[in-house]
N, C-alpha and C positions, 0 to 999 in steps of 0.2 A: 512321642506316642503317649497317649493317655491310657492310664492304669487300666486292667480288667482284668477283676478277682474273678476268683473260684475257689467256693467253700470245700473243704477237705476233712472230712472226719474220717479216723482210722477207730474200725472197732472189733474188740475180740468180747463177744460174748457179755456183753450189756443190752440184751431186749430187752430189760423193763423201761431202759429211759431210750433207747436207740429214737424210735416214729417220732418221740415228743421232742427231741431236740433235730431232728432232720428238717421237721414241718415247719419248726420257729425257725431254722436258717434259713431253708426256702421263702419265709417272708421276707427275709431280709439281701437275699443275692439267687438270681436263675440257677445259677450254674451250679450245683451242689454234686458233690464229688464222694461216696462212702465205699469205702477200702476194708471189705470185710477180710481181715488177717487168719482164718480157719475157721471160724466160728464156728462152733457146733450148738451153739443154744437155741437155732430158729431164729436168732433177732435180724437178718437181713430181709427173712421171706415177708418179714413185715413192713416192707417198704414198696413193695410189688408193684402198687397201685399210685407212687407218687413218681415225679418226674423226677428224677435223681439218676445219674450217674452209677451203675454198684461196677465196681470191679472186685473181682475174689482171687485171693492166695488158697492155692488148695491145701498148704497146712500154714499152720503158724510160725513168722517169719523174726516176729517183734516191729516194737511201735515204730523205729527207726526204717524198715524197710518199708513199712507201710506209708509213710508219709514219702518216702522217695518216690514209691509208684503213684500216689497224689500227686506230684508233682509232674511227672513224666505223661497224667491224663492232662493233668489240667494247662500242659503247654501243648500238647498235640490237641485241646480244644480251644486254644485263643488266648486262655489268659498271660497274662505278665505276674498277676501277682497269685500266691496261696495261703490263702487265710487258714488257719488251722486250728479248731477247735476238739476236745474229748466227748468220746459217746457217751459216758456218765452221769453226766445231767450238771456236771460239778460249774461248768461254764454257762453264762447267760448268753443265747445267740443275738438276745437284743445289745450284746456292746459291742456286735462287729460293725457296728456306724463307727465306735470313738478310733478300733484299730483304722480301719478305711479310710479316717480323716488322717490319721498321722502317714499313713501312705502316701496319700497324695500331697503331702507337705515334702516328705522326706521317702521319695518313691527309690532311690537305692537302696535306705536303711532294712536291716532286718527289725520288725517291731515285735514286740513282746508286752503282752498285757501283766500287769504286775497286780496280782490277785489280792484284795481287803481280806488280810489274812488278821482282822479284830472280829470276823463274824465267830458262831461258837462250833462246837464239835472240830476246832480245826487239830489233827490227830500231830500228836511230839514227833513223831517221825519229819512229817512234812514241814514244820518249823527249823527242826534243825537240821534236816537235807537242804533248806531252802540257804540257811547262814552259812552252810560248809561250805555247798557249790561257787554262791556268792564272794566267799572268800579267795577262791580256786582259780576264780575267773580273774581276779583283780591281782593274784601273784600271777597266775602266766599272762595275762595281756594288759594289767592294769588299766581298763576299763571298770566301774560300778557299774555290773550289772545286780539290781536287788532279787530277780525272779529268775534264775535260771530254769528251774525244774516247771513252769508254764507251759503248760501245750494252747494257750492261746496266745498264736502267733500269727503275724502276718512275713514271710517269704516273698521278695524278689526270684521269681524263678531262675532270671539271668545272671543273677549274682550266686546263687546255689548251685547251678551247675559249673560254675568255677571251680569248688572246691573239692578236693579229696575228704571224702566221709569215710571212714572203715567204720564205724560201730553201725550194728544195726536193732540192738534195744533201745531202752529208754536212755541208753546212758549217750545214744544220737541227740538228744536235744541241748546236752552241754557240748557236744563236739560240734556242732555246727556253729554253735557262739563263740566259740573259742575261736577258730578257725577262721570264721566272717573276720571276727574281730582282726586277725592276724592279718588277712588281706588286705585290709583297709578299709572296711565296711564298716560304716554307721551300727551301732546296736541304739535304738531306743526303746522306750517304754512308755506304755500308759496304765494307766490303773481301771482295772476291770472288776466286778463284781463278782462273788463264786459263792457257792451252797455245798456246804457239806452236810452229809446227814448223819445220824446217829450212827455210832461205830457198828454197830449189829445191822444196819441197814445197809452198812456201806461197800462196794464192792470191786474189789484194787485186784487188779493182776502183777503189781509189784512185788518181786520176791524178794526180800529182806536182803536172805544172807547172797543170794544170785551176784541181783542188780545193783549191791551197793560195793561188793566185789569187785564185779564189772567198774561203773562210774570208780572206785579207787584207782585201779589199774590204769584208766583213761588219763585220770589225772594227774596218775604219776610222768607217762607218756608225755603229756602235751608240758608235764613244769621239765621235764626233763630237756623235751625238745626247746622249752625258753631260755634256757642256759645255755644253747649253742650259739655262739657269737657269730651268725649266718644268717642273712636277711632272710625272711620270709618271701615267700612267691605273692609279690602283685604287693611289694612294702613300697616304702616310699626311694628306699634304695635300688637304683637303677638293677635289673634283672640283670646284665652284665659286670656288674659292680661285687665280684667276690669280695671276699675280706679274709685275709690269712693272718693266721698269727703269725708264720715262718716269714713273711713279707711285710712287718708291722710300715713303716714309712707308706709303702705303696697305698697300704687300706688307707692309711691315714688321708693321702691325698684322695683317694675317693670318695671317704666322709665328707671330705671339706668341698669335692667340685658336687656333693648331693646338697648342696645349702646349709651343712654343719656348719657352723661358727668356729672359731675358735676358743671361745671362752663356753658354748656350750660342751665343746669338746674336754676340756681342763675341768668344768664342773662336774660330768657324768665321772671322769676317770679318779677325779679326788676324793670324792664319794664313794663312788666302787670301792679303792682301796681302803680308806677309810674301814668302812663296814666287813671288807672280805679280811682285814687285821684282826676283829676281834677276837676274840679268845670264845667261841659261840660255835665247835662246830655240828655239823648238821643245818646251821640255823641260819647263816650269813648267807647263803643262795638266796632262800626265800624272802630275806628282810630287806635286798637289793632289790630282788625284783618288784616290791611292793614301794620301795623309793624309786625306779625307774618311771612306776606308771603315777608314783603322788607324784615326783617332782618333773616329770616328764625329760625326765635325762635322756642323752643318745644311749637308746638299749645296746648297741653295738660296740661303742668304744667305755661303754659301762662293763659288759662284760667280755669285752677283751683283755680288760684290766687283772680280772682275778686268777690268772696262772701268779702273777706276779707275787703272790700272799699265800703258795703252797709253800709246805715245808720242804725244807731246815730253815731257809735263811729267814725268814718274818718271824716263824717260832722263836726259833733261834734267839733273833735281838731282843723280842721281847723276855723272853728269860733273861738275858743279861742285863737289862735296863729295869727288871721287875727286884734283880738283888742287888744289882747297886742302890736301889732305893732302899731296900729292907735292912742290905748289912753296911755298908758304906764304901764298898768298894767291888772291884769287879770279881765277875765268879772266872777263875783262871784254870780251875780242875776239871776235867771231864776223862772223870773214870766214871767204874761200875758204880762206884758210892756216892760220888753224885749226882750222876744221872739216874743210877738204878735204885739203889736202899733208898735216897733220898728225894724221889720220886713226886711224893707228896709235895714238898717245902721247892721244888724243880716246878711243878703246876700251879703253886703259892705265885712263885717270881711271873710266871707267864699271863696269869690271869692279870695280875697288877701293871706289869710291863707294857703287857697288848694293847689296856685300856690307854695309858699314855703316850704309848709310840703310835696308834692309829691316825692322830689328829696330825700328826706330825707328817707320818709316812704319807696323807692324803691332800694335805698342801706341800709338799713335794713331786709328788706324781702327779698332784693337775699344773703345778709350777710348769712341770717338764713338758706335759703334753702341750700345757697350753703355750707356751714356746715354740717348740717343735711343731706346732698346728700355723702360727701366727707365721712362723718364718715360711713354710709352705703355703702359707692363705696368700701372701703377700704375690709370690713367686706364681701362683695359678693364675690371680688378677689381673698382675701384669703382663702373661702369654696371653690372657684374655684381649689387652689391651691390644697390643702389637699387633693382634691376628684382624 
């Protein structure tokens, strides 16, 4: 089936640029699609006389819901794809050729224009919303995506009603990427141009302390749901394919009949352990999940690994292996004095300990998995054979 867009603008209350960016998308695609979200400024009735699509929310819903009901017009009118541009004026409609063309190269992918953010008046908010999200995106799905917070995008309709979206502000444009991403959808990107104007000229319905609330919360949510050692809906791990920690062997052979390897399996788990040893807590979740998506480790048997590095017993060694280094022999007392008054010179041992017993404890546990992977690979191969 070959591609057919339809443009989608969602806007609340931007009539000074609304006509001027509707008219320039109309040159560029029939089908234009504007989702007026409550508006009270007049800026829809100024469109009256053009051939556009309006649909209205009779109050304000946020930009995430608006772009769902784009979506919901523009496949009850034909199209496959939804291009999605801002009423603001901030987006060029002349570079929905360049999204267009990455469609139809890559007509699953979700596209994303990645905005020349070296033009001027670009405001420190949007700079460092743009590096946080970026970051967010690459610990829970370890994917680089540069531009999340883009509203010019291009949408697969068919791929977007796959997913479960709950947000419905602005902080829907990182949940959808996250999400895509989870499924196994393509994120790309192209580099589009964009106009900001003077800060006094400039006119944002983002609220600060709201929607950056929101967007934190989300992504607390989704880094939390990446630490569940549970395939995603529509991964590449079979949908009947659970993974239990109580059943470790069983998952094991599931990994390995979904095309795991064995020595990828041993790398993800020595690693995990490796890094969930450190003496870093709070910090060791997120630095895995960021070596999951650099080194593209198995995220499943990466973090299945790390019950294994809760306390006592990891803590533990490493404090004992952090004073045998420091005094020259083993710590054999565990009273109040020196676990409690001595408290301090007890987190001396562990920090020291942790850094050296990690490298150890982590060519041990891929030792082991990758063992125990290789004896089972061997054993699934050969039922393969016979059968």
């Amino acid at each position: 089936m070959n591609p057919v867009p339809a443009i989608v603008i969602p806007v609340y209350n931007h009539k000074t640029n609304l006509r001027n960016v509707v008219e320039r998308a109309l040159h560029q695609c029939s089908l234009v699609i504007v989702i007026d979200d409550g508006s009270s400024d007049g800026g829809p009735e100024t469109l009256v006389d053009l051939p556009v699509q309006l649909v209205r929310h009779p109050c304000n819903q946020g930009k995430g819901a608006a772009l769902l009901t784009g979506a919901r017009t523009a496949r009850n009118a034909g199209a496959t794809h939804m291009i999605t541009l801002d009423a603001d004026g901030q987006h060029y409609p002349e570079d929905i050729g360049r999204i267009w063309e990455m469609v139809q190269m890559y007509p699953d992918a979700f596209i994303v224009g990645c905005r020349d953010f070296t033009v001027p008046h670009i405001p420190r908010a949007s700079r460092f919303g743009r590096a946080f999200s970026a970051f967010w995106m690459r610990v829970q799905t370890g994917v680089a995506v540069h531009d999340m917070q883009s509203g010019f995008r291009a949408y697969p309709l068919c791929a977007l009603a796959c997913l479960t979206l709950s947000e419905r502000g602005y902080a829907f444009e990182i949940e959808v990427l996250v999400r895509a991403s989870w499924a196994g959808f393509a994120i790309r990107e192209v580099d589009v141009r964009v106009h900001y104007p003077p800060a006094q000229e400039r006119v944002s319905h983002f609220h600060s302390l709201k929607d950056n609330i929101n967007i934190s919360l989300l992504n607390t949510r989704l880094t939390l749901r990446a630490l569940v050692p549970v395939p995603f809906r529509q991964s590449t791990v079979a949908a009947d394919g659970k993974v239990s920690l109580r059943h470790p062997m069983a998952s094991l052979h599931r990994l390995l009949s979904n095309k795991a390897t064995p020595a990828e399996l041993a790398r993800a788990a020595g690693i995990s352990m490796a890094i969930s040893s450190l003496p870093l807590p709070g910090v060791q979740s997120i630095l895995l999940l960021l070596c999951i998506g650099w080194f593209r480790l198995n995220r499943i048997c990466a973090l299945a690994i790390i019950p294994l590095a809760w306390p006592p017993i990891v803590p533990g060694l490493g404090i004992l292996v952090g004073y045998r280094l420091r005094h020259g022999n083993w710590l054999t007392e565990f009273s109040l004095r020196t676990l409690g008054y001595e408290a301090p010179q007890r987190l001396m041992d562990w920090i020291l300990g942790a850094f050296c017993l990690a490298p150890c404890l982590g060519l041990l546990v891929g030792g082991i998995v990758g063992a125990l992977s290789y004896v089972l690979y061997r054993g699934l191969r050969e039922r393969e054979y016979d059968s």
